[in-house]
N, C-alpha and C positions, 0 to 999 in steps of 0.2 A: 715642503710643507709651508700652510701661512701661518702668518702670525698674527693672533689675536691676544689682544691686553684684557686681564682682567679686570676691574675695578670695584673692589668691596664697598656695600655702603649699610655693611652689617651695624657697625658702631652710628650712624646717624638714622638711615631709612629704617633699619632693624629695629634700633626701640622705641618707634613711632608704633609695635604692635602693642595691643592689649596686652598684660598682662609681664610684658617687659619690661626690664629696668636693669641697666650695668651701671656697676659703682666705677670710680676712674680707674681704680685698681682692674678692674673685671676688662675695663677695655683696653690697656696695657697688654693686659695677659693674650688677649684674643688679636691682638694688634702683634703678637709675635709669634703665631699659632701660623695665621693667614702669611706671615710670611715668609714661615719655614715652607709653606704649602705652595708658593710659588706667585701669587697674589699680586697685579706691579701696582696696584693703586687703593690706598687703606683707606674710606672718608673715616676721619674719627669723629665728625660732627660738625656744628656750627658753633663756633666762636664767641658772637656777638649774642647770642641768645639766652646761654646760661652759664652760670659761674662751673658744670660740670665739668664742661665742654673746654672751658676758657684751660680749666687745671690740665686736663688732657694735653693739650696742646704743649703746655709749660712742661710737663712731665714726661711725652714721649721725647724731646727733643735731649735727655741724659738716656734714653733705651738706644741701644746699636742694633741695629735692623740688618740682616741681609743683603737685599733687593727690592724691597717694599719701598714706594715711596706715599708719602702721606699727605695726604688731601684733604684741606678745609673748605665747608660748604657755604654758600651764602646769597644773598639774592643781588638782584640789578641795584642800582640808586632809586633813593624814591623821589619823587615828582620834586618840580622846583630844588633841588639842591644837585650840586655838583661832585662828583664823587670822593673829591677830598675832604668834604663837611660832609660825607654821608658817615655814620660812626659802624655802620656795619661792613661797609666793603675798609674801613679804615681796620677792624679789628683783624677782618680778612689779610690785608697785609701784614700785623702786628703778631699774628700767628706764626710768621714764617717757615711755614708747612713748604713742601717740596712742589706745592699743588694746589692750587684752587680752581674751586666747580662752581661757579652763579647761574642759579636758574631766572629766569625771564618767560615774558607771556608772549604763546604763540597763536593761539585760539583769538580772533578778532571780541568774542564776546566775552571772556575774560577783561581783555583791555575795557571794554566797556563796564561790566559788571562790576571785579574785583579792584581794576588801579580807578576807573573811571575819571579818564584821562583818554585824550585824540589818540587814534592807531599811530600817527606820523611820533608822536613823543614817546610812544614806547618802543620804537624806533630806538632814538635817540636817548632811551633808557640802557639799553641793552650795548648798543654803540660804546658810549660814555664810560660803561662800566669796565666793559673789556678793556677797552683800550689804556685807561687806568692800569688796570690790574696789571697786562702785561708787559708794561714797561717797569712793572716792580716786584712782579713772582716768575720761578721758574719756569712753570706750566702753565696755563691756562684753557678750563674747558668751558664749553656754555652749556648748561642744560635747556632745551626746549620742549618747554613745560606746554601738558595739552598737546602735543603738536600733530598727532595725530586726528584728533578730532577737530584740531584748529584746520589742517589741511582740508577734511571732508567738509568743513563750514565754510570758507575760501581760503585757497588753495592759494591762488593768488598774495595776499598778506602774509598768508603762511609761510610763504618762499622767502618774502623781504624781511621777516625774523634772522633765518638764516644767515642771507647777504649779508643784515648788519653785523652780525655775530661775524663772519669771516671779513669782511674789510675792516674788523677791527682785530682782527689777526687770531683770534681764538685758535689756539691747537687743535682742537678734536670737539665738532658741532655732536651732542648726544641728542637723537629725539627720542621722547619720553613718550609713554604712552598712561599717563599719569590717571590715568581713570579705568583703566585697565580694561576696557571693553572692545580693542581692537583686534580683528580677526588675523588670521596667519595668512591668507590671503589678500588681505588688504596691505597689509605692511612689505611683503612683495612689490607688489604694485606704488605702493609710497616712494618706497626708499629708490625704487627705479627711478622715476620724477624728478625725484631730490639730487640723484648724482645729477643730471642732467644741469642744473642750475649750481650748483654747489662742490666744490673741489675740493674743499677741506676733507680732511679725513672724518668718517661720520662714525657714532656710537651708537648703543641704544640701550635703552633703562626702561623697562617693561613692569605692569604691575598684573597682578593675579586673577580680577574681579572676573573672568569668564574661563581660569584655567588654561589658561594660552601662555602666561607670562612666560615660559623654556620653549615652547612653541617659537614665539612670536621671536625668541630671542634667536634661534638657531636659526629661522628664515632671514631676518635680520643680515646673521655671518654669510649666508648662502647668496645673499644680495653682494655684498661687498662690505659690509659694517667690521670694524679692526677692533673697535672697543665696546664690548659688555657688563653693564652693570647690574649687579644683582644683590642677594643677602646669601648666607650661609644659611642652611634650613627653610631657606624662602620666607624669610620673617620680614614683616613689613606691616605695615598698615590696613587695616580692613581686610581682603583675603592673603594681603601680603606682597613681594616680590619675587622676579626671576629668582628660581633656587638654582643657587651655584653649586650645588653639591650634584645636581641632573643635567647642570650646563655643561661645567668640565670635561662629564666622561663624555657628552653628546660629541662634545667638540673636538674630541682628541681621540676619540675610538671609533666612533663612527663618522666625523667626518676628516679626520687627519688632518684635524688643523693644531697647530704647536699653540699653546698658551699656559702650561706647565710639563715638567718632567715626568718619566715613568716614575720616579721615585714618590715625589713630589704628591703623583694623583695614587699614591699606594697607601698617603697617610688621611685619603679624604675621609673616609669612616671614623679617624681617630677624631678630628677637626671640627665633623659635624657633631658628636656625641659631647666632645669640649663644650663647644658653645651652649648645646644645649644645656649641660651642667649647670653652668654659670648663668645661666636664664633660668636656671631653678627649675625644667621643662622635662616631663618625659621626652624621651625621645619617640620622634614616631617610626613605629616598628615596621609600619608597610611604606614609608618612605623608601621611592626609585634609589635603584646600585648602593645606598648606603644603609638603608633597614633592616631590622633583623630578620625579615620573614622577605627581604627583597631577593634573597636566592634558596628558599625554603622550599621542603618538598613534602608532601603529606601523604598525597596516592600511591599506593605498594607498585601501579604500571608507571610511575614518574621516576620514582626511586630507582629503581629495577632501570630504567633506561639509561637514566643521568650517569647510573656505576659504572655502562657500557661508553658510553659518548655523553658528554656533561650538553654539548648542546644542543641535543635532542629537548629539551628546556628550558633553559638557562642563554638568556639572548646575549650574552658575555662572557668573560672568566670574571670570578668575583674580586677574587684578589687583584686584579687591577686597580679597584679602587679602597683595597683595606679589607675588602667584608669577605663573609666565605659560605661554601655548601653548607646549609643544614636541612638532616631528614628529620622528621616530625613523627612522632608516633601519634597513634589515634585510632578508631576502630576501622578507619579509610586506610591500613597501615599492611603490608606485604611481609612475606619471609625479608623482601631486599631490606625494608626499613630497620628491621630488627638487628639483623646482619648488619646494616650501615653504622647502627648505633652502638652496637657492641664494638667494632671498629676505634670510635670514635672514642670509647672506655675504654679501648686496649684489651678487651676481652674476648677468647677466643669462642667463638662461635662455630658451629658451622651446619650451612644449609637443611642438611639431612639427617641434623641432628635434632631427638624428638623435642627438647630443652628447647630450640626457637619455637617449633609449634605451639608449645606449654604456654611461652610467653606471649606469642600472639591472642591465643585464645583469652588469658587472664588479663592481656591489656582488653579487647574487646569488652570483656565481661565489666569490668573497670568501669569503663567508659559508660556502660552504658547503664552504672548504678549514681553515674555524674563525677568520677574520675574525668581530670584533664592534663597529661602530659608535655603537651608543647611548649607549656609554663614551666614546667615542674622536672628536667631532666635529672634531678642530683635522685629524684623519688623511682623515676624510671631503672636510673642506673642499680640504686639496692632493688629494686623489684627483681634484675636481672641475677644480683649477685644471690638473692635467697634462690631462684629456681634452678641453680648450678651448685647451690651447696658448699657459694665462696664467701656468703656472707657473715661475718663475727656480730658476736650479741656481747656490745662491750657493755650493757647492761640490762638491768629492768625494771620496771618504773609497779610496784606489787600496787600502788592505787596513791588518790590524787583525791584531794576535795578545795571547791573554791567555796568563797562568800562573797556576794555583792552585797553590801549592807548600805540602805542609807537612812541616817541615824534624825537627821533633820528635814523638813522642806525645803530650808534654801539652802543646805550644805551639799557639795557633792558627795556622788557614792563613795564608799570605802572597799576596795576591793583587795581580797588574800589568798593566797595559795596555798596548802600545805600537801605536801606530796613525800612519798618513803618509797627510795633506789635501791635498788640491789649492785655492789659489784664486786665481781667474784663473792668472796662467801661474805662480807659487810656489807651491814645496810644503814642507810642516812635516809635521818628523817627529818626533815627543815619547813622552814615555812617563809614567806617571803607577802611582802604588800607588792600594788603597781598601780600605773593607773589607768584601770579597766582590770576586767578579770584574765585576759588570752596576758597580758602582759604579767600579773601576778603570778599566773602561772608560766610563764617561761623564764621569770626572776628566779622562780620555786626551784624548779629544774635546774637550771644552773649552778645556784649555788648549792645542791644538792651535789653534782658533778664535777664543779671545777675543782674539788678537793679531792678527785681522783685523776683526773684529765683536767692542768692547769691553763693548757691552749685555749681551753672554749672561751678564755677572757677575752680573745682574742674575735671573737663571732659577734656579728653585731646582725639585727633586723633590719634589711633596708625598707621594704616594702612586705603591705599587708593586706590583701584584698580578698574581700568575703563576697559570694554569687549566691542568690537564692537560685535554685534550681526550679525552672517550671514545672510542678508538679500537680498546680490548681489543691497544695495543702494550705494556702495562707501560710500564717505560724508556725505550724509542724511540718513543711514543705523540709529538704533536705537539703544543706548548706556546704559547700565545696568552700574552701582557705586557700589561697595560692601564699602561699608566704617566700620573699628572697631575702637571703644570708647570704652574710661575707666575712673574708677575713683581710687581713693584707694582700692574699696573691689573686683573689676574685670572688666572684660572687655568682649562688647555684638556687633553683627552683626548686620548691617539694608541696604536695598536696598533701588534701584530709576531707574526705567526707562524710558526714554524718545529717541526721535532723536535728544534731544536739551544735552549736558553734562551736562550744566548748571544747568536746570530743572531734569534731571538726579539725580543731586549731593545734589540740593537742598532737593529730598525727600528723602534719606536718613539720610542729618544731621535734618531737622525736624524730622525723627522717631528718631535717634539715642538722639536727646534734649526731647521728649517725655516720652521715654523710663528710660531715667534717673529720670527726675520728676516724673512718677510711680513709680519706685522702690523705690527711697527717701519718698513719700507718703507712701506707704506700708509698710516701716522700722518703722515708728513713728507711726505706730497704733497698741497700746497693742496686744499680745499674748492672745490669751483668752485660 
């Protein structure tokens, strides 16, 4: 196998995207994620730029790292000063990170444009700098920024970026493709060119703007490239960077090139869901090998196949990279789904038994009154346990009344719940504020139950998401609630439809309080 280096530039290129932003703490944490995951090259940022950046550096240097080694980012010298009075390749050493990366201009109209300064002196920018650098850090990389489009503008220039970068000894030349509109074809043909003039060992640091970025990146290795730089999640700037979570497996399952372990790429799913965490980001669910719907099945002729041979569609094992099989129910759903899913709940189903039919039928019917279970499995599963006759009614809720009241114009509303439970033969009758009325009423609830069932303290609301359903009602159109619950050991999906939100919202936190008290049930009954 070959071997290709990874090089994270999550913690710098990463929260250059919209909407991003890690505290130093956040990059510590993700800075020892990437290096259980196998990672040889972490940029944690630029130094000289901001006081975040500067803390980072001071801070990872008490963390013990694995294998990761750590990389600071920074640019050439600027024009007229020598790179010992320059204060940013000086902070660059003062880092003393395991590694530094200085980009430079490859693009001849750059050099004129952005340093506007003679081609020959940014030469002798680039030169200047390395050569500095690497008589006083361990490693030294050059990025060549543009270089792609610099090559297609002249080709010629393009090349003496390089040369200077290697006669000043640079470890590993990365060409960038910093604008992100370079095709997979073209970067074949580049990077052929480039070995021809150039012996250093070459990298490549690809950005998104045409959807190529993993593209461009795996032609790239296929050419002879040893070093790939990307993000985790493909977060980056404007559409972003190579995502490293579609490069890995590219690189190590499909083209059997070594750049982490089996182990290593089994926790990539945990890794990318981390980050996104800590980005404050949903994840995205149809994100490549690590989404949740990246090995989903919804068609009852897919499901039904996959049960026989998984790769009949599934262009992998999911578990390779952490993720795994899931069947989907929906009115597109087969006896196999059904069956798949009962499975999945440990409940015993079987084929030719009328109880699936039952169930396929009433999900259809469901579905198409604007029920949606691919959200909402914990709703799925009691649907399954009322049409087998295994479902407990740990209570019942005999009626509910809310109030939105608002008392001034410029005060907000006031919103209340009063709701009367039944369980076993006592009934609680409470009332609760919140703020809104789905929330007043799920306070109501609660504390109406947790004085029978004191676990539910334990339930919390993660997510809350109301669909008007196209129906051409306007206002009285019919509203679907997906709501997700959790407790300490995870977190489950449950629907409610109605034209009412209210009654909407209601049947979902009844499944989703339902749902809990089953599974807490289920946990305390021995293992046989």
């Amino acid at each position: 196998m070959s071997l290709v280096k990874l090089y994270d530039t999550t913690l710098r290129d990463g929260t250059q995207a919209e909407d991003i932003s890690f505290l130093v703490e956040d990059k510590i944490r993700i800075a020892h994620k990437l290096d259980e995951t196998g990672i040889a090259y972490i940029e944690g940022g630029w130094p000289g730029s901001n006081p975040k950046d500067v803390a980072f550096f001071k801070d990872i240097k008490k963390e013990k790292l694995s294998q990761a080694k750590i990389a600071a980012f920074g640019s050439t010298r600027r024009a007229k000063i020598t790179p010992d009075k320059d204060q940013n390749i000086r902070t660059l050493v003062q880092s003393e990170a395991d590694a530094v990366t200085i980009f430079g201009k490859s693009w001849d109209f750059q050099v004129h444009e952005a340093l506007r300064i003679p081609l020959e002196e940014n030469l002798e920018l680039i030169f200047d700098s390395l050569e500095y650098l690497k008589a006083r850090m361990p490693e030294v990389f050059y990025d060549a920024e543009h270089f792609f489009d610099g090559y297609k503008a002249n080709p010629e220039y393009a090349i003496k970026t390089l040369l200077a970068a290697q006669q000043a000894g640079a470890d590993c030349i990365i060409l960038c493709d910093t604008n992100g509109g370079t095709m997979p074809f073209e970067v074949a043909s580049i990077v052929a060119e480039v070995q021809k003039a150039i012996i250093t060992p070459l990298g490549i640091h690809t950005h998104n703007d045409s959807e190529c970025a993993v593209a461009n990146s795996i032609v790239a290795v296929q050419s002879g490239i040893v070093q790939v730089q990307g993000t985790i999640n493909g977060f980056g700037e404007r559409c972003g960077n190579a995502n490293l979570c579609s490069v890995i497996p590219a690189l190590k399952v499909k083209m059997k090139m070594e750049c982490v372990s089996d182990q290593q790429m089994r926790q990539l799913r945990d890794l990318s869901r981390y980050v996104y965490e800590l980005a404050n980001l949903a994840p995205d669910k149809h994100q490549a090998y690590v989404g949740n719907s990246a090995f989903a099945h919804k068609g009852g002729v897919h499901v039904s196949a996959i049960q026989r041979h998984p790769e009949t569609y599934e262009h992998m094992r999911p578990e390779l990279v952490g993720n795994t099989t899931r069947v989907l129910v929906s009115d597109l759903s087969g006896r196999a789904n059904i069956l798949a899913k009962a499975t999945e709940f440990n409940i015993n189903l079987d084929s030719k038994d009328p109880v699936t039919l039952e169930i396929l039928e009433d999900i259809k019917a469901m579905e198409n009154r604007g029920y949606q279970f691919e959200g909402a499995e914990a709703s799925f599963e009691l649907l399954m346990k009322r049409a087998l006759g295994t479902h407990r009614k740990f209570f019942s809720v005999i009626g509910f009344r809310v109030i939105d009241e608002k008392r001034h114009e410029d005060e907000q509303p006031i919103s209340e719940a009063t709701i009367k439970v039944k369980v076993g033969g006592k009934i609680e009758h409470t009332a609760a504020e919140g703020s809104g009325p789905v929330n007043a009423l799920d306070n109501a609830l609660r504390k109406a139950l947790e004085k029978f069932y004191p676990k539910l303290r334990d339930v919390k609301l993660h997510d809350y998401k109301v669909r008007v359903l196209p129906a051409g009602q306007g206002t009285a159109s019919s509203i679907r609630v997906l709501i997700e619950s959790g407790d300490k050991e995870g977190r489950w999906g449950t629907v409610g439809v109605s034209s009412n939100v209210i009654e909407a919202s209601y049947q979902a936190l009844i499944d989703a309080i339902e749902f809990k008290l089953h599974k807490d049930e289920e946990a305390a009954v021995p293992k046989q």
